[in-house]
N, CA and C atoms as an extended XYZ file, in Angstrom:
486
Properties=species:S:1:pos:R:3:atomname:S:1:resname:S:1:resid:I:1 pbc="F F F"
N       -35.611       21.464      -25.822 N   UNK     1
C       -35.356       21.424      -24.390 CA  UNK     1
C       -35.211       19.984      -23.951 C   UNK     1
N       -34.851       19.761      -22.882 N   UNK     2
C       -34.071       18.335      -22.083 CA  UNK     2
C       -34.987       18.125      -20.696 C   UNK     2
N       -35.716       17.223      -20.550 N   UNK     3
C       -36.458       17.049      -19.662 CA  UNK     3
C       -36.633       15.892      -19.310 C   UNK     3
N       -36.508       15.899      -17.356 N   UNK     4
C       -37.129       14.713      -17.750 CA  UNK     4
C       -38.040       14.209      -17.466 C   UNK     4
N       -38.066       12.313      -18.209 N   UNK     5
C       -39.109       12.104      -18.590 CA  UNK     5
C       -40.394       12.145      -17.787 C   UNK     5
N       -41.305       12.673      -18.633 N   UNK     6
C       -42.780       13.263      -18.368 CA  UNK     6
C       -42.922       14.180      -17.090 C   UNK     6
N       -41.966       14.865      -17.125 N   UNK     7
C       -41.640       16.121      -15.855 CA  UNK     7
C       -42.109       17.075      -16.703 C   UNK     7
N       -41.981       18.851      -15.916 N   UNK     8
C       -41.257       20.253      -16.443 CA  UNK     8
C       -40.232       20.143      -15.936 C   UNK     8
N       -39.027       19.215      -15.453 N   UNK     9
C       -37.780       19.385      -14.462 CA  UNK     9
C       -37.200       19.266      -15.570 C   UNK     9
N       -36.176       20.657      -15.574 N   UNK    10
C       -34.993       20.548      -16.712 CA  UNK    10
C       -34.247       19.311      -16.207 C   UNK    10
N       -33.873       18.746      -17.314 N   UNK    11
C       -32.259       17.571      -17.371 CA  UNK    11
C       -30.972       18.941      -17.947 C   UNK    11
N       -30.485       19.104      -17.263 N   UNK    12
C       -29.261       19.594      -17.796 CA  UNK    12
C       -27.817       18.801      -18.016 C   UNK    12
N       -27.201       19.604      -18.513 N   UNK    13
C       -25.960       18.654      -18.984 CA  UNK    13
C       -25.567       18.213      -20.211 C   UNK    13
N       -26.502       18.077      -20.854 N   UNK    14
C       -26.371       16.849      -22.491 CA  UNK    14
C       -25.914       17.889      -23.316 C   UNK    14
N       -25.539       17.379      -24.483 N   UNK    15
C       -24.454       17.762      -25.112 CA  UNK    15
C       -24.913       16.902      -26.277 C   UNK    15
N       -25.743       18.212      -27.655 N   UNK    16
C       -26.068       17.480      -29.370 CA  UNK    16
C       -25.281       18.109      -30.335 C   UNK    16
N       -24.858       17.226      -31.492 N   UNK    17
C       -24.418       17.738      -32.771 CA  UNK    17
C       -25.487       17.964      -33.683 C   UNK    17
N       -25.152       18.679      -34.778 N   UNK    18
C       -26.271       18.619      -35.727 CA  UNK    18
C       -25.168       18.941      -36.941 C   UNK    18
N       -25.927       17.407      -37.665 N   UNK    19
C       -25.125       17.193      -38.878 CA  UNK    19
C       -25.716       17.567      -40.005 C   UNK    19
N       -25.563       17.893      -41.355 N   UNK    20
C       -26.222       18.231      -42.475 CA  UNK    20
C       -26.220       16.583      -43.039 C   UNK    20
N       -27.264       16.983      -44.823 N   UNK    21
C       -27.038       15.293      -45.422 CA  UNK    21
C       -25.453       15.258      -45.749 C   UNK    21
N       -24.928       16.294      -45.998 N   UNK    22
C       -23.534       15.916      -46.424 CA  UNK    22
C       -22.061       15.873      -45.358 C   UNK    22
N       -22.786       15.010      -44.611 N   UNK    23
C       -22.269       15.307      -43.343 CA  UNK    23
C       -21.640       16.165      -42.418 C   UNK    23
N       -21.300       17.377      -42.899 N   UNK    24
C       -20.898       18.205      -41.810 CA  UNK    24
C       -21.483       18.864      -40.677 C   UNK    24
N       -20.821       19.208      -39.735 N   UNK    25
C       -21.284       19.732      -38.806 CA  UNK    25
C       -21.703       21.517      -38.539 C   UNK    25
N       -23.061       21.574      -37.815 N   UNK    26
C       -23.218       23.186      -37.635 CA  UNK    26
C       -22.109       23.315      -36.118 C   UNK    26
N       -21.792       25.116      -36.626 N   UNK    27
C       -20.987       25.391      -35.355 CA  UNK    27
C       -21.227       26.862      -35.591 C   UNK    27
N       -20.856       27.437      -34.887 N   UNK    28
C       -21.498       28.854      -33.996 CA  UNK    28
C       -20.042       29.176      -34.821 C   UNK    28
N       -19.524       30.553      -35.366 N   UNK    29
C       -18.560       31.084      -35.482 CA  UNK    29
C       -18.824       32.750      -34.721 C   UNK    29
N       -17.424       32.875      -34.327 N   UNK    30
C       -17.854       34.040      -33.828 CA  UNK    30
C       -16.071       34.999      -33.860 C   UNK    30
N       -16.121       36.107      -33.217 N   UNK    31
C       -14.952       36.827      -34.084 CA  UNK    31
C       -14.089       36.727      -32.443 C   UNK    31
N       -12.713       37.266      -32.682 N   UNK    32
C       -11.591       36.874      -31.790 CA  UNK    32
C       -12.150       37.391      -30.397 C   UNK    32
N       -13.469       38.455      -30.137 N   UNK    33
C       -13.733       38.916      -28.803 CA  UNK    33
C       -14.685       37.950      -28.432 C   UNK    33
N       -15.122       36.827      -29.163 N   UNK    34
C       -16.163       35.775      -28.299 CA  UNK    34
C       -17.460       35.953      -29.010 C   UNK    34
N       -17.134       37.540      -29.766 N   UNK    35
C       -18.742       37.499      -30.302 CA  UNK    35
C       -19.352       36.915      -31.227 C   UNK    35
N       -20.431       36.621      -31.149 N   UNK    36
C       -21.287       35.912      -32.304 CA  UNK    36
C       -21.395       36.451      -33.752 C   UNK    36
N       -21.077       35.158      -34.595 N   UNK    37
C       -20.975       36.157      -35.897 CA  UNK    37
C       -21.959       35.413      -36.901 C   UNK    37
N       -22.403       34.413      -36.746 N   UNK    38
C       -22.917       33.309      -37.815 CA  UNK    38
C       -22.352       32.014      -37.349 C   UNK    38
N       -23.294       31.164      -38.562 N   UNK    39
C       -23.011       29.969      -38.469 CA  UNK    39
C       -22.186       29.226      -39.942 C   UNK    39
N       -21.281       28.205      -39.375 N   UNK    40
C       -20.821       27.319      -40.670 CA  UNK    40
C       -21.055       26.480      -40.531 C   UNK    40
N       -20.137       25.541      -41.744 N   UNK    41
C       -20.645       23.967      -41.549 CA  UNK    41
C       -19.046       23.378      -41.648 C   UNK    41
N       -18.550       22.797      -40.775 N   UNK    42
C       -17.310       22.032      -40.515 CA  UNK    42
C       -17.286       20.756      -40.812 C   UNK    42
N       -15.828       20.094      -40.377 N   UNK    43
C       -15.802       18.810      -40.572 CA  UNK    43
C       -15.684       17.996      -39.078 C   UNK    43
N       -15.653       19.157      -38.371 N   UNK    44
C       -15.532       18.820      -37.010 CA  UNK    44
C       -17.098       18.968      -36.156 C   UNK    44
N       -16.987       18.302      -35.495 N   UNK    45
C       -18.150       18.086      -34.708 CA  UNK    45
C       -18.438       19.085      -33.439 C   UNK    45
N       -19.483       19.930      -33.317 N   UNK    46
C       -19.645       20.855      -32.330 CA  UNK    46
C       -20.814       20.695      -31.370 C   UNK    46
N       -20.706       20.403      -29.945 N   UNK    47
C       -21.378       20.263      -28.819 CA  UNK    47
C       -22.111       21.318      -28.472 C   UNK    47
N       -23.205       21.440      -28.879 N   UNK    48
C       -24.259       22.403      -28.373 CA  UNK    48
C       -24.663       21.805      -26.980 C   UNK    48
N       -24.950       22.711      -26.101 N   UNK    49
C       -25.177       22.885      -24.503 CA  UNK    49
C       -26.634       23.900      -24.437 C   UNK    49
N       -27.212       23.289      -23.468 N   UNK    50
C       -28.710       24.517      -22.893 CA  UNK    50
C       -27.573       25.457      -23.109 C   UNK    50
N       -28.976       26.632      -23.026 N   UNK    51
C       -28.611       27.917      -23.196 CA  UNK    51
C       -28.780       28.954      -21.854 C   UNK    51
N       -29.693       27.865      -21.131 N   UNK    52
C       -30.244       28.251      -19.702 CA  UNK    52
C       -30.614       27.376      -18.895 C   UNK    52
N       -30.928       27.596      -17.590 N   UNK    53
C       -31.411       26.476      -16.532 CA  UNK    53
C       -32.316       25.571      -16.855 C   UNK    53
N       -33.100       26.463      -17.515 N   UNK    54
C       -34.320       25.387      -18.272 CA  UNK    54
C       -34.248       24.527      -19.196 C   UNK    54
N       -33.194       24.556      -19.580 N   UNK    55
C       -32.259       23.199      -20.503 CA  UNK    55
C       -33.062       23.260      -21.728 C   UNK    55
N       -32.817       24.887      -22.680 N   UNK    56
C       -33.333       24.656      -23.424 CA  UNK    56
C       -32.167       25.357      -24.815 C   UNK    56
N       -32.152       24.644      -25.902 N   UNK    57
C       -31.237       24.255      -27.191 CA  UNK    57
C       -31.354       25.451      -27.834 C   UNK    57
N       -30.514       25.996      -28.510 N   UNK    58
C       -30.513       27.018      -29.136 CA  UNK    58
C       -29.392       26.760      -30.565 C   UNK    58
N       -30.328       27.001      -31.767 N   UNK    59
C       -28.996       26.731      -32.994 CA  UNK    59
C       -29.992       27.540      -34.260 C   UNK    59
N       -29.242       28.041      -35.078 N   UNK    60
C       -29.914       28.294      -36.428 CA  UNK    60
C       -29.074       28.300      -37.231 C   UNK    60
N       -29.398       29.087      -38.359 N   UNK    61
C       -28.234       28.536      -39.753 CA  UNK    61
C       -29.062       27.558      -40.749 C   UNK    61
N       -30.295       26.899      -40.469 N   UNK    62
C       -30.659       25.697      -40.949 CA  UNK    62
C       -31.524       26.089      -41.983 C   UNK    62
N       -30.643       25.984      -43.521 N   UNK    63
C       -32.205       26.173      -44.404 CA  UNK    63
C       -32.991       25.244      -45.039 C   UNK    63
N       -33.703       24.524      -45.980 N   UNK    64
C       -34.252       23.783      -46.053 CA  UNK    64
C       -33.512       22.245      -46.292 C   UNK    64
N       -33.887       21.019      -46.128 N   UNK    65
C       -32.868       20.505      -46.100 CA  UNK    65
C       -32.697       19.142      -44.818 C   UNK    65
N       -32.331       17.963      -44.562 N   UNK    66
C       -32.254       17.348      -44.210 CA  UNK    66
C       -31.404       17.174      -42.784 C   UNK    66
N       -31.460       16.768      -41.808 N   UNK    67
C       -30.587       17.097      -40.800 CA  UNK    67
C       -30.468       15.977      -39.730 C   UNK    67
N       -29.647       15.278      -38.727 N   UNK    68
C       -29.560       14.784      -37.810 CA  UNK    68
C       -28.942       15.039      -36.803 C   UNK    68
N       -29.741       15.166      -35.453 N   UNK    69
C       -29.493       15.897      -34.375 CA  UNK    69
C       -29.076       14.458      -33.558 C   UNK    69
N       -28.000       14.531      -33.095 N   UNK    70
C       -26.940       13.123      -32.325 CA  UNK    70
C       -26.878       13.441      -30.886 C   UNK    70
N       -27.348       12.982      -30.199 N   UNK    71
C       -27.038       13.189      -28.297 CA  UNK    71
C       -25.351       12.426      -28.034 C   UNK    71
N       -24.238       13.661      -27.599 N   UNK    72
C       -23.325       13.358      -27.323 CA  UNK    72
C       -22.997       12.631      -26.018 C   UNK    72
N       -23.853       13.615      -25.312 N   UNK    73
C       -23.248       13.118      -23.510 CA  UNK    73
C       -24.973       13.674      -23.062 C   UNK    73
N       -25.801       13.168      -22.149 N   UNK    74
C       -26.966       12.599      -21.256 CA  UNK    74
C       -26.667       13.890      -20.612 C   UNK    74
N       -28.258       14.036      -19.964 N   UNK    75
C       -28.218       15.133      -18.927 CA  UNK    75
C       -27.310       14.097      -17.926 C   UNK    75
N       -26.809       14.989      -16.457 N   UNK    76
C       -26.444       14.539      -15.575 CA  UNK    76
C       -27.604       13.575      -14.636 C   UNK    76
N       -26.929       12.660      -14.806 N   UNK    77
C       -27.385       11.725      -14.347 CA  UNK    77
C       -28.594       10.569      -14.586 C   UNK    77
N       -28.721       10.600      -16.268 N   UNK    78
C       -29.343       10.431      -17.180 CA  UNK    78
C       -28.383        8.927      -17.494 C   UNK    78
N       -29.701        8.027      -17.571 N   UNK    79
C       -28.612        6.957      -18.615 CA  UNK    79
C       -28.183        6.907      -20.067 C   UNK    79
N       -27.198        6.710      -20.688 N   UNK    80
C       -26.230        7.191      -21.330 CA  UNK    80
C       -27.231        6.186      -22.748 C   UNK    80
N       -27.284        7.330      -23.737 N   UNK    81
C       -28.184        6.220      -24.888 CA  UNK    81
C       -27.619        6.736      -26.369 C   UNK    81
N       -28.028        6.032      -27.037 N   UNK    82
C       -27.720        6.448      -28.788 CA  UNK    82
C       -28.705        7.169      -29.569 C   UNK    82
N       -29.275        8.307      -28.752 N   UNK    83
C       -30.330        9.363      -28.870 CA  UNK    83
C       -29.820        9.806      -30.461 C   UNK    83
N       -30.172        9.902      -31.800 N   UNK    84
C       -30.241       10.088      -33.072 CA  UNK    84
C       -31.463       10.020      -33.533 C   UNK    84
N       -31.628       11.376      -34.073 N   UNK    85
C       -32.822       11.111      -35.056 CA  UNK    85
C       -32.596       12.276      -36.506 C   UNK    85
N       -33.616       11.923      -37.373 N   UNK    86
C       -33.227       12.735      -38.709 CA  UNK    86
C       -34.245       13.139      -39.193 C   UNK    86
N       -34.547       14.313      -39.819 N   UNK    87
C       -35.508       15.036      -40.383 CA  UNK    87
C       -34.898       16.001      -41.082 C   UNK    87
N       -36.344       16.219      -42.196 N   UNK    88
C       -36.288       16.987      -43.352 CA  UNK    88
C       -36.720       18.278      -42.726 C   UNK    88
N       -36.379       19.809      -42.584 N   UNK    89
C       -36.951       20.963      -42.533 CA  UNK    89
C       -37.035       21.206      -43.284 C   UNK    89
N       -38.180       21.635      -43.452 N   UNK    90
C       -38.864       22.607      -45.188 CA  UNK    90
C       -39.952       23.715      -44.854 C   UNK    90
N       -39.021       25.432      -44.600 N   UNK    91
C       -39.829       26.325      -43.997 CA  UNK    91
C       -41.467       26.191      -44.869 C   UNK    91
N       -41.863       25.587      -45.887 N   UNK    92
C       -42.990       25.698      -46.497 CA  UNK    92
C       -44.114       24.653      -45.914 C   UNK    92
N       -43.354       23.894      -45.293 N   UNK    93
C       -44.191       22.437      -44.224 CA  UNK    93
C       -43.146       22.233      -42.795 C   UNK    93
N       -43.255       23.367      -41.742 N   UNK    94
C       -42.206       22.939      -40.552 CA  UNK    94
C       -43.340       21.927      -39.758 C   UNK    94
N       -44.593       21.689      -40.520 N   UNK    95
C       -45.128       20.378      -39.516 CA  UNK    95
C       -44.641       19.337      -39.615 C   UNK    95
N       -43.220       19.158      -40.667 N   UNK    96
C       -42.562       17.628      -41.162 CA  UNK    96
C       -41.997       17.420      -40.020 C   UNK    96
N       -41.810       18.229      -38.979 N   UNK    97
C       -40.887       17.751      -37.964 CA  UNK    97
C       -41.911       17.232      -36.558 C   UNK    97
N       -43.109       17.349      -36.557 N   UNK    98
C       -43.612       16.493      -35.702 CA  UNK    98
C       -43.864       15.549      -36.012 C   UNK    98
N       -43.249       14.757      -37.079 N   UNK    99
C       -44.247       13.276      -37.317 CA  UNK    99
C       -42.562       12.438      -36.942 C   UNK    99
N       -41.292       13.522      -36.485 N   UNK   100
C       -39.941       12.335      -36.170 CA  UNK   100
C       -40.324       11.723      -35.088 C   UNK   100
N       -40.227       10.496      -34.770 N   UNK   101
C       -39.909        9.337      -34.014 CA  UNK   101
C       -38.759        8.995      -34.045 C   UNK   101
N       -37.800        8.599      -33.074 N   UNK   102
C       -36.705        7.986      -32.501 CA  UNK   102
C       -36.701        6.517      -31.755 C   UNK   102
N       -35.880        5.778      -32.190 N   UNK   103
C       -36.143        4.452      -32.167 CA  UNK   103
C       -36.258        4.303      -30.093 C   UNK   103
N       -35.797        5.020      -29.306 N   UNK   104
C       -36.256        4.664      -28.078 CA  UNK   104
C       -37.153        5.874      -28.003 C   UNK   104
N       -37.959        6.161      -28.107 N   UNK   105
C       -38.952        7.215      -27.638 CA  UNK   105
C       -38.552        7.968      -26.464 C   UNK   105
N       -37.597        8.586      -27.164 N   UNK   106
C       -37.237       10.002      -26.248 CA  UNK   106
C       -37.508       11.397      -26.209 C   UNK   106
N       -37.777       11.745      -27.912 N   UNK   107
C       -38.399       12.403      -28.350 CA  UNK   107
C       -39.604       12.537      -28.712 C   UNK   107
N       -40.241       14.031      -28.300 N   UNK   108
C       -41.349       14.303      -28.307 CA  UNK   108
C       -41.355       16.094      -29.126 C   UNK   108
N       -41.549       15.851      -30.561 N   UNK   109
C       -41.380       16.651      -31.398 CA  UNK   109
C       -42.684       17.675      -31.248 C   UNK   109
N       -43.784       17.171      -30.331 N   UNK   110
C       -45.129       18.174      -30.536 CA  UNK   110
C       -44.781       19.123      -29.509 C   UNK   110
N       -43.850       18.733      -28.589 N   UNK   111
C       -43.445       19.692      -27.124 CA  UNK   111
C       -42.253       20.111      -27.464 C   UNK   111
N       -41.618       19.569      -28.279 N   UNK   112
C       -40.055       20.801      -28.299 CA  UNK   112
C       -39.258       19.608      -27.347 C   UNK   112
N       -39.062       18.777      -27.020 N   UNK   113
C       -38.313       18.129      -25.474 CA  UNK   113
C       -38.148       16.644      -26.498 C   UNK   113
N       -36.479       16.261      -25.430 N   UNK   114
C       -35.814       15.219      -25.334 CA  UNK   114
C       -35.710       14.964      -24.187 C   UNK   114
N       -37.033       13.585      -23.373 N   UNK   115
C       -36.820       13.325      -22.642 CA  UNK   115
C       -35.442       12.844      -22.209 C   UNK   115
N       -35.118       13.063      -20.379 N   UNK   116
C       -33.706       12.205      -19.955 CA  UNK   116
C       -34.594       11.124      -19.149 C   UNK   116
N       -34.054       10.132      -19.213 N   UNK   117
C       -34.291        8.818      -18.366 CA  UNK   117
C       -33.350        8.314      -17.625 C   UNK   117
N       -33.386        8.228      -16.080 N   UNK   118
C       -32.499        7.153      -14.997 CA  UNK   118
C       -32.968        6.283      -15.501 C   UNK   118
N       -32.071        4.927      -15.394 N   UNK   119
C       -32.291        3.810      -15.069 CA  UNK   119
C       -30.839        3.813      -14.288 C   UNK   119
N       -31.523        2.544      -13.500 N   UNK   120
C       -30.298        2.252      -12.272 CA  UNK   120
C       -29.307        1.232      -13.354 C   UNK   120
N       -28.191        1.654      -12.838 N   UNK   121
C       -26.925        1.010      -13.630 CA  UNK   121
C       -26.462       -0.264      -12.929 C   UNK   121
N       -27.255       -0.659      -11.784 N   UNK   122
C       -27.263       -2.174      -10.978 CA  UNK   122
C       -28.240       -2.664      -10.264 C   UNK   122
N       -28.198       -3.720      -10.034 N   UNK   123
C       -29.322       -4.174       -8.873 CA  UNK   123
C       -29.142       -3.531       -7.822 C   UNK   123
N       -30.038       -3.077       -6.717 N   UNK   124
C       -29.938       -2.547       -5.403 CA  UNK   124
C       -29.337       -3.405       -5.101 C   UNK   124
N       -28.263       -2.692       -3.852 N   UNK   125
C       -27.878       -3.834       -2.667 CA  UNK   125
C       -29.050       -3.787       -1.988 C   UNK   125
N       -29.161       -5.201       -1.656 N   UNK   126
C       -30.315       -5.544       -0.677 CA  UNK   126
C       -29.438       -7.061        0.930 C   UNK   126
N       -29.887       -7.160        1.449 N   UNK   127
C       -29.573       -7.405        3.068 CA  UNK   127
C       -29.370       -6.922        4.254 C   UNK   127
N       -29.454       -5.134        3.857 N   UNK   128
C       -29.429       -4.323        4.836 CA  UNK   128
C       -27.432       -4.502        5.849 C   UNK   128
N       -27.910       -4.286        6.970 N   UNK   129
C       -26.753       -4.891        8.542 CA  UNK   129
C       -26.599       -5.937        7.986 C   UNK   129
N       -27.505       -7.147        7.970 N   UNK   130
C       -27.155       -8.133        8.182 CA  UNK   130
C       -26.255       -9.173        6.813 C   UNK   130
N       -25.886       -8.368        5.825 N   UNK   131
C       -25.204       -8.614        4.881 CA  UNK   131
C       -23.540       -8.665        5.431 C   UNK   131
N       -23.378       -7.939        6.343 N   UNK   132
C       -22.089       -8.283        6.702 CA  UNK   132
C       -21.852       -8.924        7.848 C   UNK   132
N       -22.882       -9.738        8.161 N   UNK   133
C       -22.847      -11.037        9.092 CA  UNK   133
C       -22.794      -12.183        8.225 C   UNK   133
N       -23.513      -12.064        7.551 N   UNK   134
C       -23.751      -13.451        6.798 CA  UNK   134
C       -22.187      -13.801        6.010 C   UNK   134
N       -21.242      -12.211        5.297 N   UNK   135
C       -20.145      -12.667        4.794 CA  UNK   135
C       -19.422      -12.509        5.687 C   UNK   135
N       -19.101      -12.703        6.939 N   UNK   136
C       -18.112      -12.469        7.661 CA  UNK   136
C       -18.507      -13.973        8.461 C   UNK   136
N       -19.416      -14.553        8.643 N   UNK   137
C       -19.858      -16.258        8.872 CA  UNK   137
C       -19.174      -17.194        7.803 C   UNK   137
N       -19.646      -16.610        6.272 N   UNK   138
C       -18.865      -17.350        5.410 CA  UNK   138
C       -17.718      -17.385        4.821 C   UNK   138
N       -17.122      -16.373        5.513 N   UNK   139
C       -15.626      -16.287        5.687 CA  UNK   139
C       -14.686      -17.291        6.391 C   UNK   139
N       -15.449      -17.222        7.869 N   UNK   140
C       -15.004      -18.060        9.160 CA  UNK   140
C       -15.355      -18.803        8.614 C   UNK   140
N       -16.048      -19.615        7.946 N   UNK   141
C       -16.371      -21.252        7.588 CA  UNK   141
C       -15.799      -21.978        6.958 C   UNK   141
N       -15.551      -21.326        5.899 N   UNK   142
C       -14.720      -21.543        4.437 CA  UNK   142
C       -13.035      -21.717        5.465 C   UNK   142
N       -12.798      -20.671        6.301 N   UNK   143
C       -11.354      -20.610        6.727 CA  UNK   143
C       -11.357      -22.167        8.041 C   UNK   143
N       -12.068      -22.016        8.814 N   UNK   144
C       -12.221      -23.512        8.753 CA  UNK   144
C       -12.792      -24.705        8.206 C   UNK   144
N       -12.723      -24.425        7.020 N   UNK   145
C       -13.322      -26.014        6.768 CA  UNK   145
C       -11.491      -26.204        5.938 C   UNK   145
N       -11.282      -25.181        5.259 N   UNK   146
C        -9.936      -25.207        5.096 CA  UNK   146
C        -8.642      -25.800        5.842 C   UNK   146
N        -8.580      -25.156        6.960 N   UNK   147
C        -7.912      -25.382        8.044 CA  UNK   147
C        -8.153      -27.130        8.322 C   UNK   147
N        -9.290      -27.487        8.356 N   UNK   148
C        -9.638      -29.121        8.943 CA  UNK   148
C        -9.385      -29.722        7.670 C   UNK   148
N        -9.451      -29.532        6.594 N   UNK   149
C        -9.240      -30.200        5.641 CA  UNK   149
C        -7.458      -30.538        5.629 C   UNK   149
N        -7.011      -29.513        5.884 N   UNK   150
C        -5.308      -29.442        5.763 CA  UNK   150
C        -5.153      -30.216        6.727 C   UNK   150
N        -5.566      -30.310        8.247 N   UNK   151
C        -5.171      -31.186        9.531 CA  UNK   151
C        -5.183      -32.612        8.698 C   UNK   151
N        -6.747      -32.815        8.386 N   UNK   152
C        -6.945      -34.175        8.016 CA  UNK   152
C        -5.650      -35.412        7.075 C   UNK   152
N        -5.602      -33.968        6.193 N   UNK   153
C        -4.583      -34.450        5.552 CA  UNK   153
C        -3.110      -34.585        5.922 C   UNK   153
N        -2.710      -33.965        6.630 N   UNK   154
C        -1.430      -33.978        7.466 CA  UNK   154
C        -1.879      -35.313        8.250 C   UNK   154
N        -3.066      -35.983        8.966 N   UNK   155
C        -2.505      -36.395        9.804 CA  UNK   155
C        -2.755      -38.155        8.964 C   UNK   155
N        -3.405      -37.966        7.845 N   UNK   156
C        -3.486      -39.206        7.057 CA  UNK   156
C        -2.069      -39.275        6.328 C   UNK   156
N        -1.168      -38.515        5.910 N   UNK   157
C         0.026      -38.873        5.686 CA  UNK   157
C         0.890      -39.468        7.091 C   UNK   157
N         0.746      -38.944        8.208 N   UNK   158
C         1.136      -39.492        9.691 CA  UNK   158
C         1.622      -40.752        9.285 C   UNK   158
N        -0.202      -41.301        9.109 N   UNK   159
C        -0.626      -42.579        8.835 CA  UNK   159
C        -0.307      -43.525        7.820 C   UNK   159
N         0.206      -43.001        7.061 N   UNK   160
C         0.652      -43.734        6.132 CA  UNK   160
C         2.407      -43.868        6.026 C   UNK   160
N         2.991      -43.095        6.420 N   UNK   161
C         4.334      -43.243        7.386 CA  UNK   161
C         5.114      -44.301        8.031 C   UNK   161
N         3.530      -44.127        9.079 N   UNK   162
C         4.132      -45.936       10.115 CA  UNK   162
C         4.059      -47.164        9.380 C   UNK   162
C-alpha cells in the first residue's frame, strides 16, 4: 500500500514494475474479454496501479527467487523519487522481506506501505501585496535613471559640438 508519510491517508496514483533477476518484467495476462488469466514475464515493462481507494498493490506469479519492485510515477502530488528496492522471496523464510531497506527510507516492509512524501518544489513566495510595490518602484527607477542617463549624455555631446 501507498501512504503517506506516517499517515493511514492513502497516496494514490503511483505506478510500480516488478522485475525478476533476469530482468524481465511481471504482467497480468488475461484473455480477449479483459479476463484474468495468469501471470508472465515480458520484456516489456508493466505499471501496476492500487487496486482500490486505499492504495493498496496487488500482484502474484512470484515464486522463490529474487525481485525488484521500481516506483514509476509518485502518488499525486508526491515528490517524484528513484523509489527501487530488491529482495529475495523464499516461501520457506517470507521474514527475508522485512529486513529490505531503501536507500531514502520510504519503505516500511513491517507495515506493507511505501511511504509518499511532498516536498515543496520552490521557495514560498513571500512579500505578500507589497511585492508588487516594491517591483513596480523598481521598475520606475531603473526607467528613470535610464532616461537621465540618456539626457546626460545627449546633452554632453551638445557640449562638445560648440
Amino acid at each position: 500500500k501507498s501512504l503517506w508519510y506516517n499517515t493511514s491517508t492513502p497516496a494514490t496514483g503511483s505506478k510500480y514494475t516488478v522485475q525478476n533477476a533476469s530482468g524481465e518484467y511481471l504482467t497480468p495476462v488475461t484473455n480477449s474479454s479483459g479476463t484474468f488469466e495468469g501471470w508472465s514475464w515480458t520484456s516489456s515493462p508493466y505499471d501496476f496501479s492500487e487496486q482500490n481507494s486505499s492504495a493498496v498493490f496487488s500482484f502474484g506469479g512470484l515464486a522463490d527467487g529474487t525481485y525488484t519492485l521500481t516506483q514509476v510515477d509518485p502518488a499525486k502530488g508526491a515528490t517524484p523519487s528513484s523509489l527501487s528496492f530488491t529482495s529475495s522471496l523464499s516461501y520457506s523464510s517470507p521474514q527475508s522481506l522485512k529486513a529490505v531497506k531503501d536507500s531514502l527510507n520510504l519503505l516500511d516492509s513491517s507495515k506493507g506501505t511505501v511511504w509518499a512524501i511532498a516536498v515543496p518544489s520552490s521557495l514560498p513566495f513571500t512579500g505578500g501585496k507589497m511585492i508588487l510595490l516594491i517591483s513596480l518602484s523598481a521598475v520606475v527607477l531603473f526607467g528613470a535613471g535610464a532616461i537621465t542617463l540618456f539626457l546626460l549624455k545627449k546633452v554632453k555631446k551638445r557640449g562638445e559640438k560648440r
